[in-house]
Every structure is written in structure tokens, then in C-alpha cells.
N, C-alpha and C positions, 0 to 999 in steps of 0.2 A: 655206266650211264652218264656220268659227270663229267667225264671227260669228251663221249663223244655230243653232250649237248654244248661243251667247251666251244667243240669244233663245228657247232652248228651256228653258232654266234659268230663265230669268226668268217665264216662262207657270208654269214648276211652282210656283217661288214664291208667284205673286198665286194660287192655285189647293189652299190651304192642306187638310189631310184625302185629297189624293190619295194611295193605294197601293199605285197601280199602275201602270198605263205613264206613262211620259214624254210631256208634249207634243212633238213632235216638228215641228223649224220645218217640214218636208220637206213636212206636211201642210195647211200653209196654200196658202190663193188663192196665186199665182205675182205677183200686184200687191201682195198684204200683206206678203210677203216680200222683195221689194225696196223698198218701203216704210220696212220695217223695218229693215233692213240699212245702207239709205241713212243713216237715224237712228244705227243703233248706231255706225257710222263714223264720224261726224264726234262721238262722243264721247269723253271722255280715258278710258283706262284705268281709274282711280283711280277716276272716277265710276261704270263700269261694275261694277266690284269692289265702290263701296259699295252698289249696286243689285240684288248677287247675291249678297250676304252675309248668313248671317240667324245669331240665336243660337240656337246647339246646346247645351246644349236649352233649350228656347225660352224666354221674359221670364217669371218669376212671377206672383203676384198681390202685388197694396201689403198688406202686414200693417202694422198698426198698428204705431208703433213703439213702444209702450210693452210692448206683445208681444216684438217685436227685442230691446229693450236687455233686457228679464228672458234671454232666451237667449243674448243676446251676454256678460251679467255670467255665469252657468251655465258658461257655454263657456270664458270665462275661467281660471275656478277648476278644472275639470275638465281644461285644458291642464296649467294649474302640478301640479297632484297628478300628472300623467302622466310630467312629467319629471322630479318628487321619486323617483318611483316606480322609474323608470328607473335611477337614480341609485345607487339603494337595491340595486338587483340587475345590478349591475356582476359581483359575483362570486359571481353564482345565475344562471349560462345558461341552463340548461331552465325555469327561470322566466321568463328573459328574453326565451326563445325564442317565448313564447306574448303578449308585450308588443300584437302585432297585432290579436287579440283583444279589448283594451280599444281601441289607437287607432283599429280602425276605426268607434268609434262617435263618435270626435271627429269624424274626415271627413266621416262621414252628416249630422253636424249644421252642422261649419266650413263647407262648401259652399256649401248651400244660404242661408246668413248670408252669406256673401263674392261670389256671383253668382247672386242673385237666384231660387232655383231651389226657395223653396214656393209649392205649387199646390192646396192645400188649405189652407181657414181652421184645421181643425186641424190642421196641420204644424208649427205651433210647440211646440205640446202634446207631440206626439208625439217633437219633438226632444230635448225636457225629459227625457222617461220613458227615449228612448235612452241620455242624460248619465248618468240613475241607474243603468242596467243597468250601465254603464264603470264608475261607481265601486263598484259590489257587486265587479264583477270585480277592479277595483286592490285592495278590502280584505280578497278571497280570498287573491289572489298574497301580499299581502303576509304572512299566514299560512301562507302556503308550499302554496297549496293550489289547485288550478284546477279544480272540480266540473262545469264546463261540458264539460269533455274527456271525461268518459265518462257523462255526460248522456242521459237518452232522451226521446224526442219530438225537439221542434223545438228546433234549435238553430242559431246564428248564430256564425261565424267568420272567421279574414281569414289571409290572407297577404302578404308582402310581391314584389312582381310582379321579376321579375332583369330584362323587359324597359326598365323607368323606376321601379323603385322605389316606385311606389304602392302602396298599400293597397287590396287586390280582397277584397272580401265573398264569401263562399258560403255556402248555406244548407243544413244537414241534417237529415233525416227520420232520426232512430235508435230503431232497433224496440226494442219494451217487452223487458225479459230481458235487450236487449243488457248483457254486461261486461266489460271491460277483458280483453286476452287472452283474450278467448273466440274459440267456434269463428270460422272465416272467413264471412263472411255476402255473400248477394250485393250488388251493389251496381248501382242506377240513375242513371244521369245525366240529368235531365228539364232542357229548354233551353226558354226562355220566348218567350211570342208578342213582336211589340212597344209599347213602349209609348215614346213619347217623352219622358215625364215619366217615367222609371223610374230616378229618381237613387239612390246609395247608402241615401239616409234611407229612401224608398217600397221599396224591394227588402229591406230589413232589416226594414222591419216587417212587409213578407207573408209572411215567411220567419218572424218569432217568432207569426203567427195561422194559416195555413194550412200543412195541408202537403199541399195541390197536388193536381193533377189525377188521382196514382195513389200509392197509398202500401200495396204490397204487404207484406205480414205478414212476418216475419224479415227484411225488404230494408233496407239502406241505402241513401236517397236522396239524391242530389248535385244541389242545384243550384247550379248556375255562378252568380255575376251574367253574365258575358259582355261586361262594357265597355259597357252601355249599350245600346247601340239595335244591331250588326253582323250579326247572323245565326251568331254564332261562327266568323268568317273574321278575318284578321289578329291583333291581338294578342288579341281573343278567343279563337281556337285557342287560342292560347298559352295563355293561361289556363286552359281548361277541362285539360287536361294538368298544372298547375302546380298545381291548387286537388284534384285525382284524389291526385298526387304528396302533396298535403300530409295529404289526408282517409286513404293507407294507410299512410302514417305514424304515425298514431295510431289507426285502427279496425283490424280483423282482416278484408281485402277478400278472396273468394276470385275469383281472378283469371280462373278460367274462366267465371263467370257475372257480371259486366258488361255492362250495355247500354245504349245511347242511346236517348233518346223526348225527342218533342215536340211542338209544333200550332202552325201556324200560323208567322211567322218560325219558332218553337224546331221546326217540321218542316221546313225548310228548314236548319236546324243540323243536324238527324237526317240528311236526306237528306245532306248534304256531309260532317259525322263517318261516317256507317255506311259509303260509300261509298270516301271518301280514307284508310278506317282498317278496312277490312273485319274486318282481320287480330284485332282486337281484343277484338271483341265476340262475347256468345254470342246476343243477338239486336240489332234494330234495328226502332223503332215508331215512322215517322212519322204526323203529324198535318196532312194538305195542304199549304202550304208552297208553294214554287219549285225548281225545280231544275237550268234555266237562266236566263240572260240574255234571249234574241231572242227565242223566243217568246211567254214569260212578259211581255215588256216591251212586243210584239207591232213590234217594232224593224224599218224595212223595208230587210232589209239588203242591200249592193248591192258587189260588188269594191272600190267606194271607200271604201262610208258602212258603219258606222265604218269608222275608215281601219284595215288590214290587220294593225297592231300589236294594238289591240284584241281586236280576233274571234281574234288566235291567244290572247289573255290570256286570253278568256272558257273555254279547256280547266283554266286553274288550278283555279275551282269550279264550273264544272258539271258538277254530277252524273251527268248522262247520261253524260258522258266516261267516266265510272269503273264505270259499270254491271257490267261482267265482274268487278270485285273481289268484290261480292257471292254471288258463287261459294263466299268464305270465312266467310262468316254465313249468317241468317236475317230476313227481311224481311218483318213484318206491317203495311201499310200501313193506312193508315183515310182514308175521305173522307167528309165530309157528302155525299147523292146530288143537291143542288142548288148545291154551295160553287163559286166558279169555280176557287178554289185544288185542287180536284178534280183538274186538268190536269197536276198534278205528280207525281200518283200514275202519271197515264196514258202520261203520257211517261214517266217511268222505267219502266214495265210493259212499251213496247215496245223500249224500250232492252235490256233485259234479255234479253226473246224474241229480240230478235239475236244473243245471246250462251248461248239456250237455256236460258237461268233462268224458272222460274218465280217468279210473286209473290203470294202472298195480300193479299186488298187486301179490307179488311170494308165497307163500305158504310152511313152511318147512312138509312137511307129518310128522304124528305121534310123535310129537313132543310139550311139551308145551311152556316155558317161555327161549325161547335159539335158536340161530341160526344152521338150521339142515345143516350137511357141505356139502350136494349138493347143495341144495338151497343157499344156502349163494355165493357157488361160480356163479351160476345163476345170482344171485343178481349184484357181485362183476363185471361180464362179462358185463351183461346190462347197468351198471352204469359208467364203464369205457369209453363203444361204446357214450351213453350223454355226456358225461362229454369233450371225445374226440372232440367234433363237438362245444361247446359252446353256450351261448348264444348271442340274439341279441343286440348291443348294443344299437341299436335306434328301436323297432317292429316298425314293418305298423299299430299292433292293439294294443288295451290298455283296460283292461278289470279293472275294481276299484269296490269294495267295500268295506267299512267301517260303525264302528257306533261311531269311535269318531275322533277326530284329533289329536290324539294320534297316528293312524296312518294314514297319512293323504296323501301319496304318493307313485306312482306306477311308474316305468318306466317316462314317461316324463309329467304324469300328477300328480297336487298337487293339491289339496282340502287344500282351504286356510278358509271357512267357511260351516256350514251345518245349516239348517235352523230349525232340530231338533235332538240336538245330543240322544244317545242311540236307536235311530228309523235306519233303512235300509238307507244308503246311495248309488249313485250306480255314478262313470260314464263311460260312455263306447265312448272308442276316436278312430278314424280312419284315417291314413294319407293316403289321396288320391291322384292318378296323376294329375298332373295341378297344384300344392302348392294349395292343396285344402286340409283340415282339418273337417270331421264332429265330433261333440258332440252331446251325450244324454247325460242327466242328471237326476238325481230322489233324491232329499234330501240337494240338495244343495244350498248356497246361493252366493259361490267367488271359483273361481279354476284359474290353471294357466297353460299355457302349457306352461312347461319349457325345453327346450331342450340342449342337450348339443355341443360343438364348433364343434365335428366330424361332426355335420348334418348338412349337407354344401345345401340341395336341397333347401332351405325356404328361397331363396334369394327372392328379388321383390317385389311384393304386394302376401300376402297369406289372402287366402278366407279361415274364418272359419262360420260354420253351429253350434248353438248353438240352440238344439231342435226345431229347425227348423227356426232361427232367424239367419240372415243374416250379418258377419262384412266383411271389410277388413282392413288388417292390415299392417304396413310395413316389409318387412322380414327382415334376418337378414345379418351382414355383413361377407362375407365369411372365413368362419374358427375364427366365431365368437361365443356365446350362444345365443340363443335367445327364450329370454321370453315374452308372452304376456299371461293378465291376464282380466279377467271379474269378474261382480259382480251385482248380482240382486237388480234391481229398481222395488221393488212389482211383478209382474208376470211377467217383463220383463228385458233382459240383456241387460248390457252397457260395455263399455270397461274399462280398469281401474279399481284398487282396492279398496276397503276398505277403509275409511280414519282409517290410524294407531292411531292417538289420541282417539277416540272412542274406550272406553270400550266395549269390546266385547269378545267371547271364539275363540280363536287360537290357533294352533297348539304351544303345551307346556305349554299353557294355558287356559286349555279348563278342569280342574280336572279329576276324584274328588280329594280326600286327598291324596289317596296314589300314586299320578302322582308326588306330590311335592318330593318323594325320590328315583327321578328316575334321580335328578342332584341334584349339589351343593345344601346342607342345613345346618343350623346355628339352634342350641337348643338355644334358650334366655329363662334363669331361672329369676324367678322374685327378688327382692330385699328386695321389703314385703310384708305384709303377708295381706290372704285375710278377709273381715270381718269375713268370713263363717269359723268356725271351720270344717266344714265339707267338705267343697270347699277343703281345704288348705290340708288338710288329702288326700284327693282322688287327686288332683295335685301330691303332693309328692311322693306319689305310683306311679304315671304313669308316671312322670317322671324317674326314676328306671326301672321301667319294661319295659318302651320304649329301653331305653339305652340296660339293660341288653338283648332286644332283637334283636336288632343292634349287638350285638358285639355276639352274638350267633349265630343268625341265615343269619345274610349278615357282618360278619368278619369285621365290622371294630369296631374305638371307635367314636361314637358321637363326634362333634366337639358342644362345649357350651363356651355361655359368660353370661353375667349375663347383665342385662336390660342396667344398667346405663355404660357397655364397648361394647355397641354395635358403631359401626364406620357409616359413611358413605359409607366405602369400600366395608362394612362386606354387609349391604343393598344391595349393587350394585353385588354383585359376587353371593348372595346364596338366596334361599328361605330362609325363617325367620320362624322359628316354635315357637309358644310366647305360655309358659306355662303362668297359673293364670287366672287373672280377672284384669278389668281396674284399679280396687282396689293397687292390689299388683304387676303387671307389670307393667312399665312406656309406654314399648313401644303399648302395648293392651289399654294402656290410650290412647295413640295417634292415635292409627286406630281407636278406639271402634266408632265415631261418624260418621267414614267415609264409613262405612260398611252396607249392607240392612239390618243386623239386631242388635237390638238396645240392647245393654247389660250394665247396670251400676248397682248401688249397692243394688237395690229394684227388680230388674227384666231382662229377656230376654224376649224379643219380635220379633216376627219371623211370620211379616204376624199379622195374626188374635189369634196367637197361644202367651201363655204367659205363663212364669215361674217363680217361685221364685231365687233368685240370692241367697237365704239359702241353698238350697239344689240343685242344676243344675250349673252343666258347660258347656259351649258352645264349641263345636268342630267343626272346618268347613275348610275349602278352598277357598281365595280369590284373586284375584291379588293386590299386595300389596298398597295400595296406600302410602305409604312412595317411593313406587318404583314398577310402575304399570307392569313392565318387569321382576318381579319375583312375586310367590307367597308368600302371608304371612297365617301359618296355625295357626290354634287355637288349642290344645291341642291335639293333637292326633300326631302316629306315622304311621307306616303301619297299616291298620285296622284289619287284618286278626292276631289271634291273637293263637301263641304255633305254634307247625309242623303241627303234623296232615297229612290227605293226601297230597298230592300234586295236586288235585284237587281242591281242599277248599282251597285253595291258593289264592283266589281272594278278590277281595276287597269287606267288609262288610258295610259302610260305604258310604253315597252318599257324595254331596256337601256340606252338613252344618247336624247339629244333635244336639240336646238337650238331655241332657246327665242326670236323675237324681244319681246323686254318692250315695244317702241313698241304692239302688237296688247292687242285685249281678249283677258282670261282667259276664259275658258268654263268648263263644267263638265266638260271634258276633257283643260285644258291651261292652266298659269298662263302664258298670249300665246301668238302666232301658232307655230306648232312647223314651222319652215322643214324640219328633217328631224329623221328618227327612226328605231330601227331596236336590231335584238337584236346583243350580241357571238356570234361561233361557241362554239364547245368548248372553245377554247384559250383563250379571253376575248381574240380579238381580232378587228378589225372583218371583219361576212361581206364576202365577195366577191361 
């Protein structure tokens, strides 16, 4: 299987502009495939790797250099003035605080000079013109003055990201009138199709000439960058959250009318935000899109193929999954009547009717992959009259389902444990007259109804119904929050959580691997070397290839220390990603004995299952025990590994994974993955 999914990356490869399924080896003559195979076997590794490797995003065009060095001398001078600047406002924080704003135009331009990444003959131009907008802005601040902050029309700004510290762009549409402390205005989130050339420089400047596909009258519009090319899954999420966070910090957002929109990938953003965050928004507007994995990739899947870790991963973002959340918005879809991305409206339409939702879904006639201009104003009409009306801040009803704690909370209910993650979880809450509260539940083991201060009725004693089990509780104090939480004693509920010292999966700690870089994370390189020549070779490479796919594919750079300069701090603030073996890391020396599976210099042991420490590395996800409120990963980075669709976007990789490094990589697995498999509830191995 590893071999011919080898060669199934390799097809998509030589196969450049595909975006949509995957070549699949499975589909070939049964003689080309062993053909094939035969080949890819008697190749090393290393070559295999450099054969499946491409740059993200991809080679530029040759600009003249006499072009280059005028922007490389530019870029120069506009660093030095950045860090004069800096310098100057040591002790003017709220000036300082807005310092992002001028360096993300350094990045938009350092970048693409430092890896090759203008694709346009005027890209240099337009770098230039970026430099001078930095410096209008450094010679505002230094006036004490920021005009871009309550700026209307199109405007450009940045934040600095808490999961690596990069510099993320986002772009704003601020309605004419807008001013400073005024009324609360709505706000849109529009999420972009894709584009693979969509660097910081290209996204900054569609962001200072257009503003976009909908720019409703009194609205504030957010657009994300998004990391590049992801669909807003991984640190993208993150972001879109971080860059919302920053934009009502300074604008006046009224919080009940919020919505997400998008086309194409950015409706496949719509479909997985509207869907995983139901609770949020007062509508939701996708734009065709995906909104699974197997069908959309038309994957033929079989009990083995993808292997069984997988197909439970593909519940994290597909959307169908989550269709009953939409119970807590409103959902006006849009499809061209000819686009094949049409098929993601359709399937969430009967995902839905499963779950007795209706979905408006406008339709452009004769049209494939593009908004047709009646429809679209159709669209625009319907979506303004929702958007007008808002939504509830506190419902009467609460409709929840998930299959991890990753997303764990809907309107006022929070799923604090489930009793089998990747399986259906469901609950369904109803505030009734009399401070009377029922719950059903299905999958879970701890929730909490958590409310917020405006919900002034749950004074007194409140009755909750918990699948048919009877509490009372104290309410709360008026124009207060109030929380109350439960937690199953075996088949029956009691009041009260969890105890937090017990190890257990929680929300942000519930994995798998690629949950760890969806916050703060630390690279710890080891110091020496491991016994295994072999070990230490395949380390070294994926250390590299991790990095180089960080700073391609989600823009920033890795932040790394080396074993023996890790801090107390460092522990406390990030997940900890520990390259090596206990051999050659110090810190991998110190978990290795604390962890269910048992790895020293003879062997790994995982359960019943055993491998040689000559040839196998251990990959996984634990909470750390140096510091049980973060995780600590073992060699791995995002698991999904190159571009590729934006469907295949999910994580390949369960909780832990036995890695032989002698095997080729695949696009599923850096070597042969001898085993693999999720931790339980308690984070320890299933039985």
C-alpha cells in the first residue's frame, strides 16, 4: 500500500493544474502496478523524497536583476527604518502595538526576494509601492498617529500569529461613515478561492484594489489571508479567529450579525467554519466548494484502503459530519447549475434532511464555476434580509454534534469529555419555562451549560433533566454568567466536573498530531546523535522538510531551540515537538519512561506490538508530562504531507505511529508505518 500510494503522489505530481481527485495507484492495469512497485522498491528513500518533493509555492519567474537589487537596496533601508522605529517606541505601547501593520509589508516584499516567489513581471513594481506604503505608515506612528485604524474603504493590516509568531495579513472593507466608537456594525468574513501563487505581496495588493466579491453597505468585511493555499483548516482556523479577535479590538463588531461566505475553496472554508462553529454566526453563504474527503476525491474506499486511522480522521473536517449543528444558523448556499463543485451543496442538503434541516440553495442557470449576476444579486438580497434580523444571543434550543473536542461547543453548551472520541457525539439542550432546562445526550461523558451574563432568567433554583435524570441547581446572580457542569459516574450523572489532575482527553487536548499546530509550538533539535545511522538520517530530513513546509505552506518560520536551551518558559507557553530518540534528545530522554509507549535503544513497544530502535521512529502525540497542559510531539509535523487537493488536506496520522525510515515516504506517511493507532480517554493505549 505504501508504495503504491508512493506512486500515487508521484502521478499527481507529473499531472500539474489537477483539482481534483487524486490519481489513484488502485486504478491502474494490475501489470503497471506491479511494474511500478517493483521500481519504486529497489529505490533508496532519499531519492523517492526528492521525486515527491516540489516547491510550495511553486519556483517564480527570473526577474532581471537589476530589478532584484533596486528592491533588495529598498528592502534594505525600509528593514533599518523598521527597527529605528521600533526602537523609538520602547515606551509608546499602543503605538507599538500597531508596529505589525508597517512589518507586514516588509514580509510581502522579504519573501518573495529571499525564495523566489514573483510571478508577475510587475511584481517588483508593485513591491516597491508596498515599501512606500510601510514607510507613510512608520512616518505617521512616528507622529503619534495611526490613520489607517479608522480608515474607510480598503484597508490592509497584520497581526502577529501566538501559533509561530509570523506576521498574517488581513484585508478590510470599512463602510463609508464608519467612525471610531461608533454604532456596532455587522461584520463578514469572506474566505478566498485558491490560488497557489497567493503570497503575502499578491493578497495585499488585491486587498488595497478590490474589495471582493460582496461588500454590503454599513458591513465590515474580514478577509482572512488564510495561510496560503488550506481551505481555513489547521493553522488557518487559527487565524481566521485571531485576525476576527484583532479586527473587534479596534472596530465596533455587533456580535449577533457575523457571518461567513465564500466560493470555491473559500466555500469549502464556509462549509467547515458555518458547520464546526454553527453557534457563531447569524448566517452562512457558501460558494460550491467540498465538503468531504471520499466522494469529492471520488476515493474507492474499502475496510483497508485508506487504512482505518484515516477515514476516522476524515470526521475532523467534513462537513457533512456536522450538518445537525446548522440547526443553530442559517444557510444560503449558491451553486453554478453546471459547476461539478455543485456536489457540495448536494450533499450537505441531504446531510441535513437527515437531521430535518432545510437549505436554501439559489441556483446560477447555465452557468459553471462563477457567480451568475441574477442569482448572485438573489443571493446578495436574501442574505442582507438574515443578516438584517441577526441572530440569537442566548437560543431556547441547542442542537450539538461532534466527533472530537476539538470542537467542543455550541451556543451555551460545551462538551467538556466524550466517552468515545471519533464515534457520533450528540447533545440536544432546551431552555424551558419555569428555569427549567432538559438535556439528551449520546456520546458523552462531562458537558457544561454555560451561559452568558446577558441571561438574566436562571435566577433561583434551575431544574435540569439530564436524559431523564433529575438535578437542581443554584441559579445564577443577576447580570451574572452562569455555569453549571456534570460528569458521568458509569451509567449515571452527577454534578460537578472532572477532576482536572487526572489525565484524560480535553478540549485542546484530545489530539491527534496535527491538533498540536493549531497553537503555540517549539522544534527542539536534538544535541546528539542517535545510535541508528539510519534513525539519524531520516530525523534530519524531516526535520527540514517539516520546516521547509511550515514556511511554504502556513508562512511562517519554525521557531527551534536545541534540547539542552529548552527553558521552563519555553515548556509552559508551547507545545514541545522533540526530534530523535531518547538516545540523542535529552528532553525525549526525559518523557521517554513517562509515556505508554516504551522506546530506548533496543526497541519500541506499543502494546503487544514491537520494533527495532535500528530501523523505526516513533511519532505520536501526548500531553506532555514535563507540563501536562501542553502537548509534547514526537517527530512529526502536520501529517498531510505537499498541496495536493484541498480535500486531502486532512490529517493522515492517528495518535502515535511506528514509523520504519528503511521504506519510502508516501503522501500518507514519512516510511513504511509498521503500526498506528489512537490513545483512549485516559491517553492511554486502546485495548
Amino acid at each position: 500500500m505504501a508504495v503504491e500510494d508512493g506512486l500515487a503522489l508521484i502521478l499527481e505530481r507529473a499531472r500539474p493544474g489537477l483539482s481534483g481527485n487524486w490519481v489513484r495507484a488502485k486504478s491502474l492495469p494490475m501489470i503497471t502496478r506491479v511494474l511500478v512497485a517493483l521500481l519504486l522498491s529497489l529505490m533508496p528513500s532519499a531519492l523517492l523524497s526528492a521525486l515527491t518533493s516540489v516547491q510550495i509555492p511553486p519556483a517564480g519567474l527570473n526577474i532581471p536583476e537589476a530589478k532584484l537589487e533596486r528592491v533588495k537596496t529598498e528592502l534594505a533601508a525600509f528593514s533599518t527604518e523598521i527597527d529605528k522605529l521600533k526602537a523609538e517606541l520602547v515606551s509608546k505601547p499602543d503605538l507599538l502595538s500597531l508596529m505589525p501593520d508597517v512589518e507586514i509589508f516588509h514580509k510581502a516584499v522579504s519573501w518573495p526576494v529571499q525564495f523566489n516567489e514573483f510571478y508577475k513581471t510587475n511584481e517588483p513594481q508593485q513591491a516597491l509601492a508596498l515599501i512606500q506604503v510601510g514607510r507613510e505608515r512608520i512616518a505617521q506612528l512616528r507622529m503619534g498617529e495611526a490613520p489607517w485604524t479608522w480608515a474607510t474603504g480598503l484597508v490592509v493590516r497584520a497581526f502577529r500569529s501566538r501559533i509561530d509568531g509570523s506576521l498574517q495579513p488581513y484585508g478590510l472593507v470599512v463602510p463609508a461613515g464608519y467612525q471610531y466608537q461608533d454604532k456596532p456594525r455587522r461584520l463578514d468574513l469572506w474566505f478566498p478561492g485558491r490560488d497557489e501563487k497567493r503570497t503575502e505581496l499578491a493578497f495585499i495588493q488585491s486587498r488595497l484594489k478590490s474589495v471582493g466579491e460582496f461588500a454590503p453597505a454599513d458591513t465590515i468585511v474580514l478577509h482572512p489571508y488564510g495561510r496560503y493555499c488550506n481551505a481555513t483548516k489547521f493553522a488557518g482556523e487559527t487565524d481566521v479567529f485571531e485576525a476576527l479577535a484583532a479586527v473587534m479590538k479596534d472596530y465596533p463588531v455587533d456580535l449577533q450579525r457575523v457571518s461567513v461566505r465564500g466560493f470555491s475553496m473559500g466555500g469549502a472554508s464556509t462549509w467547515h467554519m458555518g458547520a464546526h462553529h454553527a453557534g457563531l454566526w447569524a448566517g452562512v453563504a457558501p460558494g460550491a466548494g467540498f465538503v468531504e474527503a471520499a466522494k469529492y476525491l471520488k476515493i474507492p474506499v474499502t475496510p483497508e484502503f485508506p487504512p482505518s486511522w484515516e477515514q476516522k480522521l476524515w470526521h475532523l473536517y467534513s462537513a457533512t459530519d456536522y450538518a445537525a449543528n446548522l440547526f443553530n444558523t442559517t444557510v444560503i448556499a449558491y451553486s453554478g447549475e453546471l459547476d461539478k463543485q455543485k456536489q457540495a451543496a448536494d450533499e450537505m442538503e441531504k446531510a441535513m434532511a437527515l437531521e430535518g434541516l432545510p437549505m436554501r440553495h439559489i441556483i446560477g442557470p447555465k452557468v459553471e464555476h462563477k457567480y451568475e449576476p441574477t442569482a448572485k444579486k438573489e443571493l446578495a438580497r436574501q442574505f442582507d434580509e438574515l443578516m438584517s434580523k441577526g441572530r440569537e444571543a442566548v437560543p431556547q434550543e441547542v442542537r450539538f454534534t461532534t466527533w472530537t473536542l476539538r470542537y467542543n461547543r455550541m451556543a451555551w453548551v460545551r462538551v467538556d469529555s466524550l466517552l468515545q472520541h471519533w464515534e457520533r457525539a450528540r447533545v440536544n439542550a432546551k431552555l424551558l419555562p419555569g428555569r427549567r432546562i432538559d438535556v439528551t445526550t449520546t456520546n458523552v461523558s462531562g458537558f457544561s451549560l454555560d451561559f452568558p451574563e446577558e441571561q438574566t432568567a436562571l435566577s433561583g433554583t434551575v431544574s435540569v433533566s439530564i436524559d431523564g435524570q433529575s438535578f437542581e441547581v443554584a441559579g445564577a446572580l443577576r447580570d451574572h454568567p452562569w455555569t453549571a457542569s456534570f460528569v458521568r459516574d458509569g451509567s449515571r450523572w452527577k454534578k460537578g466536573a472532572a477532576d482536572p489532575k487526572k489525565l484524560a482527553k480535553r478540549p485542546g487536548l484530545q489530539g491527534p498530531i496535527d491538533d498540536a499546530f493549531m497553537d503555540s509550538f517549539l522544534f527542539v533539535t536534538p544535541t546528539g546523535k542517535s545510535r541508528s545511522p539510519q534513525v539519524q538520517a531520516w530525523v534530519d530530513r524531516e526535520i527540514k522538510r517539516t520546516s521547509d513546509q511550515w514556511r511554504g505552506q502556513f508562512r511562517g518560520e519554525v521557531r527551534v531551540k536545541r534540547d539542552v536551551d529548552v527553558t521552563e518558559a519555553d515548556l509552559a507557553a508551547n507545545n514541545v515537538v522533540l526530534w530523535g530518540d531518547p538516545e540523542s534528545n535529552k528532553l525525549i530522554g526525559k518523557v521517554a519512561g513517562k509515556l505508554p509507549i516504551r522506546w530506548d535503544t533496543k526497541q519500541i513497544v506499543a502494546g503487544k506490538t514491537k520494533a527495532s530502535s535500528e530501523n523505526h521512529a516513533l511519532v505520536m502525540v501526548h500531553p506532555n508530562p514535563l507540563n501536562p497542559d501542553r502537548y509534547v510531539v514526537l517527530n512529526s509535523g502536520v501529517t498531510f504531507r505537499g498541496l495536493g487537493s484541498n480535500a486531502d488536506q486532512t490529517p493522515k496520522l492517528p495518535d502515535w505511529a511506528l514509523i520504519d525510515v528503511t521504506q519510502p515516504i508516501t503522501d500518507k506517511a514519512p516510511g513504511g508505518v509498521t503500526a498506528a493507532g489512537f490513545f483512549d480517554e485516559r491517553w492511554e493505549l486502546a485495548r
